[in-house]
ROBA-511276 format. One record per residue (C-alpha): y, x negated, z negated. Coordinates in steps of 0.5 Angstrom, whole numbers, plus 2048, in hexadecimal, padded with zeros to 3 digits. Example, Ala and Ser with C-alpha at 12.3 -4.5 7.8 and 13.67 -1.06 7.14 Angstrom:
2
+-----+-----+-----+
:  yy :  xx :  zz :
+-----+-----+-----+
: 7F7 : 7E7 : 7F0 :
: 7FE : 7E5 : 7F2 :
+-----+-----+-----+
// end
This chain:
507
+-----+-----+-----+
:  yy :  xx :  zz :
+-----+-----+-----+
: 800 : 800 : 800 :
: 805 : 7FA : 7FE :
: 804 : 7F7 : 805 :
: 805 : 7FD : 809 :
: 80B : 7FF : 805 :
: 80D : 7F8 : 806 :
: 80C : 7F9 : 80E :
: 812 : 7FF : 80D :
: 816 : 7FB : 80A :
: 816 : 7F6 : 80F :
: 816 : 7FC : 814 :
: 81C : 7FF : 811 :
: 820 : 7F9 : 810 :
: 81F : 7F6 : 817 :
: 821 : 7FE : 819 :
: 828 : 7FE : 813 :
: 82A : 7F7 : 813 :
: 82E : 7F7 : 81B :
: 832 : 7FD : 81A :
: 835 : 7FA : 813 :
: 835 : 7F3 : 816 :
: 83A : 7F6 : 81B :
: 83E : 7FB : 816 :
: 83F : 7F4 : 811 :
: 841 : 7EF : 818 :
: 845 : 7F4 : 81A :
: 848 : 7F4 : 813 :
: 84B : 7EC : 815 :
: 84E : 7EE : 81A :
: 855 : 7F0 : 81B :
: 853 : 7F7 : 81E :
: 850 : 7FA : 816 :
: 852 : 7F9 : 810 :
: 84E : 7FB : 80A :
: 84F : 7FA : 802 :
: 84C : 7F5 : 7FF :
: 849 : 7FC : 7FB :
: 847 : 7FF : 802 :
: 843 : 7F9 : 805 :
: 83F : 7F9 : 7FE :
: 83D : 800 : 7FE :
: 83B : 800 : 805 :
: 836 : 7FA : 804 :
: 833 : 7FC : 7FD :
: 832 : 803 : 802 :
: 82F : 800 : 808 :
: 82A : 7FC : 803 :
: 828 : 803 : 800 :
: 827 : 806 : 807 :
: 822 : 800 : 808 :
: 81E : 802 : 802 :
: 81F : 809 : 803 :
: 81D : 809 : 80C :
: 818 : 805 : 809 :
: 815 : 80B : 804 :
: 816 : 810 : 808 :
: 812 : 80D : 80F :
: 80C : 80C : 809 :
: 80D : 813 : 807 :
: 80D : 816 : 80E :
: 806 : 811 : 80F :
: 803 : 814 : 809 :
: 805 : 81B : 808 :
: 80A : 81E : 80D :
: 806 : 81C : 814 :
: 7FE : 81D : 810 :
: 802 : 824 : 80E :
: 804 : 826 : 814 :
: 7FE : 824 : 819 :
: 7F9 : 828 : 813 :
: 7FE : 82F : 814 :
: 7FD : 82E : 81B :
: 7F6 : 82D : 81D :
: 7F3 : 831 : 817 :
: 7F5 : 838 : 817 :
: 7F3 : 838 : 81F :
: 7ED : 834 : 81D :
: 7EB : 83A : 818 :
: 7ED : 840 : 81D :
: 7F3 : 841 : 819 :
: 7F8 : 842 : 820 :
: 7FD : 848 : 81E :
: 7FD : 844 : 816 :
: 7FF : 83E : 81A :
: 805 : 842 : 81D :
: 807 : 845 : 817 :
: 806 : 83E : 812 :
: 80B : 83A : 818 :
: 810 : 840 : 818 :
: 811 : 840 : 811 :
: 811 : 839 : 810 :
: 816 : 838 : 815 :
: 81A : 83D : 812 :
: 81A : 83A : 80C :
: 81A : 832 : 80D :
: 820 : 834 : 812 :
: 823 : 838 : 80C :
: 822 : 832 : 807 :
: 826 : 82C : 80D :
: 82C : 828 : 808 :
: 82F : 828 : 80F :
: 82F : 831 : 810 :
: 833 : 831 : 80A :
: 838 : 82C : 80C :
: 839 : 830 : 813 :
: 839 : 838 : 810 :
: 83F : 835 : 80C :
: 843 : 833 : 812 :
: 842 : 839 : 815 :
: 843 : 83D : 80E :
: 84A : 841 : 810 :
: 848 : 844 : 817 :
: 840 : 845 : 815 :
: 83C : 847 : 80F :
: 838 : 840 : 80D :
: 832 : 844 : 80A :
: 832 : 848 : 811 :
: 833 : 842 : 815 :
: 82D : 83E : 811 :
: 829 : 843 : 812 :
: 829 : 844 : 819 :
: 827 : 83D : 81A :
: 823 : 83D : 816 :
: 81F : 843 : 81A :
: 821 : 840 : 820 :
: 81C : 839 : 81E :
: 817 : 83E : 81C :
: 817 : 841 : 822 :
: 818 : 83A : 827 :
: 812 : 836 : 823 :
: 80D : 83D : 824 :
: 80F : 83C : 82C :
: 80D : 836 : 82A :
: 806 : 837 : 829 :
: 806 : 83D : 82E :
: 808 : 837 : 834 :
: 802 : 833 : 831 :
: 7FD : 83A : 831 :
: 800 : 83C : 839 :
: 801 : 835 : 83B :
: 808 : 836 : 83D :
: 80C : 831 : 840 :
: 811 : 82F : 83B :
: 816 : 82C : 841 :
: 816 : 834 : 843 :
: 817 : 837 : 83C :
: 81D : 831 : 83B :
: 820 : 833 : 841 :
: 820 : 83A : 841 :
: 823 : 83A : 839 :
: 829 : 834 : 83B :
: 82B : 839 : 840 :
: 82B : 83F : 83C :
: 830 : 83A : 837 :
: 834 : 838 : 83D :
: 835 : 840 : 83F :
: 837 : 841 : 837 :
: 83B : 83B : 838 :
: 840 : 83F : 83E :
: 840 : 845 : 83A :
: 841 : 841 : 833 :
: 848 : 83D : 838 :
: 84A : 844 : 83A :
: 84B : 847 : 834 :
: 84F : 842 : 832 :
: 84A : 83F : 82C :
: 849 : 838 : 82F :
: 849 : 835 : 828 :
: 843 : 837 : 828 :
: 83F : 833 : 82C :
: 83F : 82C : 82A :
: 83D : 82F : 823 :
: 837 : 834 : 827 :
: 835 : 82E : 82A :
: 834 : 82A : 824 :
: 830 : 82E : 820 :
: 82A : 82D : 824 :
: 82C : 825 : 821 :
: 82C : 828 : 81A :
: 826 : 82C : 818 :
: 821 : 827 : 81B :
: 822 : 823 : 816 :
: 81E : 81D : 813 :
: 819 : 822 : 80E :
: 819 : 827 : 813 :
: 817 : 821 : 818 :
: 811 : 81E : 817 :
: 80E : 824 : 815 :
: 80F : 829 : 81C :
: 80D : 822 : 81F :
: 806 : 822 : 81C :
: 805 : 829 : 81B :
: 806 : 828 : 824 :
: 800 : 823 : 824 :
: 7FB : 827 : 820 :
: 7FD : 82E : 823 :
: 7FC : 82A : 82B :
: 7F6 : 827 : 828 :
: 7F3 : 82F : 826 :
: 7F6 : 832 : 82B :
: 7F8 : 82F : 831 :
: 7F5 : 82A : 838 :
: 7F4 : 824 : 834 :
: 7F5 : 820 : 83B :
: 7FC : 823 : 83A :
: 7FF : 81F : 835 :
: 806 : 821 : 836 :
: 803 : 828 : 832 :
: 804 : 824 : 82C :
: 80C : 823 : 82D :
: 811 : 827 : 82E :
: 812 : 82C : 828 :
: 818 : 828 : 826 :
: 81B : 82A : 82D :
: 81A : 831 : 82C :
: 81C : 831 : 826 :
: 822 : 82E : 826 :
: 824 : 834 : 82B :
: 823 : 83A : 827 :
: 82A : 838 : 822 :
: 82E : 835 : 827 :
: 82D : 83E : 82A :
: 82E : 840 : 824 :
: 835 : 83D : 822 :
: 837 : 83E : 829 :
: 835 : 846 : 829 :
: 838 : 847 : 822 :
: 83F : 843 : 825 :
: 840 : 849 : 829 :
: 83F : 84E : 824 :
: 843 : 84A : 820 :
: 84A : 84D : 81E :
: 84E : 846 : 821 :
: 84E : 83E : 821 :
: 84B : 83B : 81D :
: 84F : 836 : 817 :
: 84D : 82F : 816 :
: 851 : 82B : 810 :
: 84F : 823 : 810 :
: 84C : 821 : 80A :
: 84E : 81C : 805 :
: 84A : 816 : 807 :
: 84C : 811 : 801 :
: 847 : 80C : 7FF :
: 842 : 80D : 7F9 :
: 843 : 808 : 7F4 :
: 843 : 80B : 7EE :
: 83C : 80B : 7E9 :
: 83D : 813 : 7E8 :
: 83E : 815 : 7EF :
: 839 : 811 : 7F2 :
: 834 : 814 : 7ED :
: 836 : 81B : 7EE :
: 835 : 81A : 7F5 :
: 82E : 818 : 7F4 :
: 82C : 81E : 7F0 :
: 82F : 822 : 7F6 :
: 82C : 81E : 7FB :
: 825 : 81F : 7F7 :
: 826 : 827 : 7F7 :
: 827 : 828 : 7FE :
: 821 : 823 : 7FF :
: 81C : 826 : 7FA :
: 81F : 82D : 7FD :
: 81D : 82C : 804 :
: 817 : 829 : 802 :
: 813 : 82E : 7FE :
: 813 : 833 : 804 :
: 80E : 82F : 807 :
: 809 : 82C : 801 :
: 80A : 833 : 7FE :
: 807 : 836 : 805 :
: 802 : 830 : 806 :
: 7FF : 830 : 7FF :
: 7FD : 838 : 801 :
: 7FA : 837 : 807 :
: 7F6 : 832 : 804 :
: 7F4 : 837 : 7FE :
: 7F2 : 83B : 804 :
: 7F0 : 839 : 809 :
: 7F1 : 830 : 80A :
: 7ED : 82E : 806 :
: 7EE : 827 : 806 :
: 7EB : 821 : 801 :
: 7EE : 820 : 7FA :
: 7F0 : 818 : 7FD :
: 7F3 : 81B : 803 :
: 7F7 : 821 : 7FE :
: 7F8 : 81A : 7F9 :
: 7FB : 816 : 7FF :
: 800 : 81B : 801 :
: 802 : 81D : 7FA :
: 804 : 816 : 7FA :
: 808 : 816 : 801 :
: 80C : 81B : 7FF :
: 80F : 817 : 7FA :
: 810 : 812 : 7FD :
: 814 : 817 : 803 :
: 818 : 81B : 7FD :
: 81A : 814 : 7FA :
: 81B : 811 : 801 :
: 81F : 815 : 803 :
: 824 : 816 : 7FD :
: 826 : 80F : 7FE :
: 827 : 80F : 806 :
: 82B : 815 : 805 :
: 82F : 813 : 7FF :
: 830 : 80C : 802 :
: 833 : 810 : 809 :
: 838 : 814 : 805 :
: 83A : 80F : 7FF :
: 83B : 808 : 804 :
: 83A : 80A : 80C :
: 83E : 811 : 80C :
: 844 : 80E : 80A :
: 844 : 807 : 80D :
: 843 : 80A : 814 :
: 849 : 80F : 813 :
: 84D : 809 : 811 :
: 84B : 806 : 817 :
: 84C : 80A : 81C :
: 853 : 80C : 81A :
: 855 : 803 : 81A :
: 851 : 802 : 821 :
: 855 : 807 : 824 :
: 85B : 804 : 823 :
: 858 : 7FF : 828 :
: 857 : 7FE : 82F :
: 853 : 804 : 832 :
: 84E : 800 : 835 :
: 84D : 7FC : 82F :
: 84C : 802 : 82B :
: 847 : 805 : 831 :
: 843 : 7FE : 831 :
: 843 : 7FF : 82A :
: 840 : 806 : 829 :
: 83B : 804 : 82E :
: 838 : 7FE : 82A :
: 838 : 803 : 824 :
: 834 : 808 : 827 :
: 82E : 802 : 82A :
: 82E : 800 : 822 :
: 82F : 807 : 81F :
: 829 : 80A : 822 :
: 825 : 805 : 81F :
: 826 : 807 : 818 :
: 824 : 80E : 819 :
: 81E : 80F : 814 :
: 81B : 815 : 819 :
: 81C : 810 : 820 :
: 816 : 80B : 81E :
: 811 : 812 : 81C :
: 812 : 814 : 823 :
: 810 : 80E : 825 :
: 80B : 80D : 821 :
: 808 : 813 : 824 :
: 809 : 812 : 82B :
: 805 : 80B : 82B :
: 7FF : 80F : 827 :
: 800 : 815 : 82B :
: 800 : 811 : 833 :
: 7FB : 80C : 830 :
: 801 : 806 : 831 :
: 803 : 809 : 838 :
: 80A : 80A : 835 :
: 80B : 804 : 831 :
: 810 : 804 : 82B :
: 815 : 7FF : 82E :
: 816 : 802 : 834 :
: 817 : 809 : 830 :
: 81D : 804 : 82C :
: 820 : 802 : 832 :
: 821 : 808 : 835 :
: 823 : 80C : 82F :
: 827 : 807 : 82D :
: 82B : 807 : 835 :
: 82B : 80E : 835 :
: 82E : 810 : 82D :
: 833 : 809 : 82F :
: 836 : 80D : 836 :
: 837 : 813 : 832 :
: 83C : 810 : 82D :
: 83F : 80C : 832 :
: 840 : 812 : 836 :
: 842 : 816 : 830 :
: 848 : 812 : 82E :
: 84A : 811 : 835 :
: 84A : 81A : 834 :
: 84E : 819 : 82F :
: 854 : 814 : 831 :
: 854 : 818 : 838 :
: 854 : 81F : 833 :
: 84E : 824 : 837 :
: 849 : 828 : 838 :
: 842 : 827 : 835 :
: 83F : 82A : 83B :
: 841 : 826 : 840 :
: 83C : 821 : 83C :
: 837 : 826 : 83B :
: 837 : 82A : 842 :
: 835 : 825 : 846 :
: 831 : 821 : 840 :
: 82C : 827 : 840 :
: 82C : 828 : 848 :
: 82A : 821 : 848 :
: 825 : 821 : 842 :
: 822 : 828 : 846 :
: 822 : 825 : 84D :
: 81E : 81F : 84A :
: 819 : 822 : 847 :
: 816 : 824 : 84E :
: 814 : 81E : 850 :
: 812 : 81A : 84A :
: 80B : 81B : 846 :
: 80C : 821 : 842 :
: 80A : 81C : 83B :
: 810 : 818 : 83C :
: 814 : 81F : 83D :
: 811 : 821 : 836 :
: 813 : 81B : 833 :
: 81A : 81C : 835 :
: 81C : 821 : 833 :
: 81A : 820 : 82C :
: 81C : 819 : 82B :
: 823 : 81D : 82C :
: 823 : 822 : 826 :
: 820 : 81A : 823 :
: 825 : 817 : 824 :
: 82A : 81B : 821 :
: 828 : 81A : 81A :
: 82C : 81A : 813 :
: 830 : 812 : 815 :
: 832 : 815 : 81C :
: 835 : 81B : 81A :
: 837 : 817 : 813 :
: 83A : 811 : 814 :
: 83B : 811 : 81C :
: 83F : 818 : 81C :
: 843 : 816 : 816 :
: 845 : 80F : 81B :
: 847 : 815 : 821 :
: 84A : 819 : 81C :
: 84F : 813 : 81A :
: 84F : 811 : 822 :
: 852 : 818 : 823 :
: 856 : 819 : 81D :
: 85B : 813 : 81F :
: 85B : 814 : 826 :
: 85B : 81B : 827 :
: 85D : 81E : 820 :
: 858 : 821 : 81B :
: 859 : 829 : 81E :
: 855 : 826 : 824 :
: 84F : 823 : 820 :
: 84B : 829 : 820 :
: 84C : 82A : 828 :
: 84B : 823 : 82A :
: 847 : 81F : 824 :
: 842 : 824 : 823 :
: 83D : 824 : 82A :
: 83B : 81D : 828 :
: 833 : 81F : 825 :
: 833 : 824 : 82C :
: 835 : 81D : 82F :
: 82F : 819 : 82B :
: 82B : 81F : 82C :
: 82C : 81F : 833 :
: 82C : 817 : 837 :
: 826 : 816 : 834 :
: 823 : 81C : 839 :
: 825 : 817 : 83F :
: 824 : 810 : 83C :
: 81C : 811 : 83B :
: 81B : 816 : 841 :
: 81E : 810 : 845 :
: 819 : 80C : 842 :
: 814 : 811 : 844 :
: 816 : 810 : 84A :
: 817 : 808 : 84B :
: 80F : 809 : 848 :
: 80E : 80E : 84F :
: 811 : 809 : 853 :
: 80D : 803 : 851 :
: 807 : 806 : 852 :
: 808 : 809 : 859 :
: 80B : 802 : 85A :
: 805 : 7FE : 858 :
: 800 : 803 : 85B :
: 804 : 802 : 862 :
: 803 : 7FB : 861 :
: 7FB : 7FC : 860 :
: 7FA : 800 : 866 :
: 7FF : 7FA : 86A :
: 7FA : 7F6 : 868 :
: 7F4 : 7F9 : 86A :
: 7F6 : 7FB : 870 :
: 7F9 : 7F4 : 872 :
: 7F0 : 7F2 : 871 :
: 7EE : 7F1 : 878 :
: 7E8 : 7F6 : 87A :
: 7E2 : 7F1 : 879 :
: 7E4 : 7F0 : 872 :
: 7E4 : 7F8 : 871 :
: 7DF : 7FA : 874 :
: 7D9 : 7F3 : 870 :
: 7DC : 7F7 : 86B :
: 7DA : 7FD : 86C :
+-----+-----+-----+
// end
């Protein structure tokens, strides 16, 4: 176990260190001027991000994937379909509830919609997408075409949402989809994937076990935009205060919040799983032992990821964002570029993905190739947002032709690679995208185009992250195509460049 727990911390440190690397050189430049305090904090905080990633991906390991994998595969397996659809709307509904992040988004729209209402909507919205999920694997859907039927339904909401007048709402109905696959929530709907594919599905079609995150992610961003209709006006956004965290007291305080939230978006999912285990599972006492074990290691895990983000990283990139916009555009585009490579690389849920997606394709899809082109993809879309945010305009001329794009790719590479993408989309747009690159957007916003326009401008960068990943991995799909009718092309050249005698002596 020492050993294993040491590979993730060397995991998670390789992951953290670059981007902390990045903000602590900046910080010895003219272009950024932290405290004495503020560099401090950011560096002890970067250490518990180590410690709690590295918790967390042994968690995932122990208990999440094992958890998700068994409530997939052993309900079709014990003839139980219909208790499936039931098990998975539910938990849907309350995992999608519990989501720290829901919260903070219910708030922001508080004052034109209901936040009860609004949460529960989403809620109800996951539910239904995660049991179209199984219903894809039963009835052997094509998600290419169930994506591009529902991204044209969110563009026709789109138009009506701009013609009435509500476009405020589409930056923040387009990150909503970010928000609620969240690093709980994540690994579980990943495994429950593969055991359900397993149960169910062709099991030459690997691709079944991947695409439960990308469904999911479309149910909320329908639900705040049908709710952005009815609503009685604009939604209002106040910047929050961003100071730092020094103080014991306060650090404390949120710990225990932290704790709460996690422990309250953990329980849905053990109290279900310990249940069907009671029913109808079954699984050994040392299979029961080492997932108990798991979900501490998650749960604390977690808690100081989460408290690391909000005490050190959230501050630092508000801060930095407002002193790199009063440089050169270019240098805060390059920058904002950098950011996104090395970002990604410490979101806890990106490495279970591709974990998964190395078991899943047998090491087809590598680990590294994932990285790399998860780390250009979520790069270009931070540089294109602050490019968004210097020139003031919509996020739909980013989103439109991005989905186009993603849907029209989706027809000529293989459908495994397509699967893969859309759910790396709603994984990188995990808790350090949306809690210390938007903070960094918001300050870029906030001194070049003032605070009235964060919410329009800063706000579509989770739909960003969400989205450039969709096209990265489907062109590395499509490289993979490529490379393959090259080589088959030589092969046949080279056959037939053999004379006849040579061919036929073989035969």
């Amino acid at each position: 176990m020492l050993k294993i727990l040491f590979d993730k911390l060397k995991e998670a440190a390789f992951s953290v260190l670059p981007v902390t690397a990045l903000v602590l050189l900046l910080n010895l430049t003219p272009f950024v001027d932290l405290t004495a305090t503020e560099s401090t904090v950011f560096a002890v905080c970067a250490l518990a991000l180590i410690v709690g990633m590295a918790l967390f991906n042994l968690g995932a390991d122990m208990a999440m994937t094992p958890m998700g994998e068994q409530v997939g595969s052993g309900l079709p397996k014990s003839g139980r379909i219909k208790t499936l659809f039931i098990v998975c709307f539910i938990m849907g509904v309350f995992v999608t509830v519990a989501e720290p992040d829901l919260s903070v988004l219910a708030t922001q729209v508080g004052k034109v919609i209901d936040g009860t209402a609004l949460i529960i909507t989403i809620g109800v919205g996951v539910g239904l997408f995660l049991v179209l999920g199984i219903l894809r694997v039963v009835f052997r859907l094509h998600l290419s075409h169930l994506m591009t039927f529902f991204y044209m339904l969110l563009f026709a909401l789109s138009a009506l949402i701009v013609a009435s007048g509500k476009a405020s709402f589409l930056p923040l109905s387009f990150d909503s989809g970010g928000v609620t696959t969240g690093p709980i929530t994540v690994p579980f709907i990943m495994a429950l994937g593969v055991g359900v594919s397993a149960a169910l599905g062709d099991k030459r079609d690997k691709e079944n076990s991947f695409g439960f995150i990308a469904l999911c992610s479309i149910g909320p961003i329908l639900a705040v935009m049908a709710l952005g209709l009815f609503s009685g006006g604009e939604v209002d956004y106040a910047v929050p205060d961003y100071a730092v965290q020094a103080n014991a007291a306060e650090i404390f305080s949120t710990l225990l919040h932290t704790g709460g939230e996690v422990l309250i978006a953990l329980l849905p999912i053990v109290v279900f799983f310990f249940i069907l285990q009671f029913i109808c599972l079954k699984l050994p006492k040392t299979r029961i032992l080492q997932i108990i074990v798991g979900i501490f290691y998650t749960f604390f895990g977690l808690v100081m990821f989460l408290a690391a983000v909000s005490v050190g990283f959230v501050p630092v990139g508000y801060k930095m964002g407002m002193h790199l916009a009063a440089q050169n555009e270019w240098v805060l585009v390059g920058f904002a570029f950098l950011l996104g490579v090395t970002v990604v690389l410490a979101e806890p849920a990106i490495h279970v993905l591709n974990n998964q997606v190395e078991n899943v394709t047998g090491g087809a899809v590598k680990k590294r190739s994932m990285l790399i082109a998860l780390s250009a993809g979520v790069g270009i879309a931070i540089a294109l947002s602050v490019i968004r945010v210097i020139f003031d305009f919509s996020v739909l001329y980013y989103l439109v032709p991005g989905y186009f794009l993603s849907l029209g790719l989706s027809f000529f590479v293989p459908k495994l690679y397509t699967a893969i993408a859309f759910d790396s989309g709603g994984v990188a747009s995990g808790p350090l995208t949306s809690s210390f690159i938007l903070p960094f957007l918001v300050g870029v916003c906030v001194a070049i185009q003032g605070a009235d326009k964060v919410l329009l401008d800063a706000f579509g960068l989770v739909a960003m992250v969400a989205m450039t990943p969709l096209i990265s991995i489907q062109t590395l799909g499509f490289k993979a195509v490529v490379t393959k009718h090259v080589r088959e092309k030589i092969a046949m050249r080279n056959i037939l460049s053999k004379d006849d005698e040579q061919i036929i002596s073989f035969m």
